[in-house]
C-alpha positions, 0 to 999 in steps of 0.5 A: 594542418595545427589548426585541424589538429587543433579543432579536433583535440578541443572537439575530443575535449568537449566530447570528453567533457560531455561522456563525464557529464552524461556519466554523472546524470546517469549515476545520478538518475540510477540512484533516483530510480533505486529511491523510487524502487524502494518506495514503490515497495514500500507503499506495496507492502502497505497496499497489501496490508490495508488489502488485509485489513480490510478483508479481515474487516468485512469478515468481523462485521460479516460475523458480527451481523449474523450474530446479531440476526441471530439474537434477534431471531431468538428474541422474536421468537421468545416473544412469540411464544411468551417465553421469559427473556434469558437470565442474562438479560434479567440480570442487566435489568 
């Protein structure tokens, strides 16, 4: 009879001990997966801004080659028809 009370008040115990154990990697893992959270945001945020950047990017340079089709469509155009090159690009002769 003591040696079963005894078996289950050491089997109590060790469950005991086993539910702090198990409490504390809980807590532990809660706290890694806040961090990994946090992170995943922040890199979110980041993704979303390179996003931005580079469409903004694609915009200038989209802009920036209509701009200079344009010059040259004016430049082929002054030369055929024997037109003088503008004042501005005299003066930076």
């Amino acid at each position: 009879m003591w040696k079963k009370l005894l078996i289950i008040v050491r089997e109590v115990f060790d469950l005991r001990t086993q539910v702090k154990s198990h409490d504390k990697r809980l807590e532990d893992l809660t706290r890694y997966t806040s961090g990994l959270s946090a992170e995943n945001r922040s890199l979110a945020e980041r993704v979303l801004r390179l996003e931005l950047q580079l469409v903004h990017l694609k915009e200038q340079q989209a802009a920036e080659r209509e701009n200079f089709r344009l010059q040259l469509e004016v430049l082929i155009l002054r030369t055929q028809r024997g037109l003088p090159p503008s004042e501005k690009d005299e003066g930076s002769n």
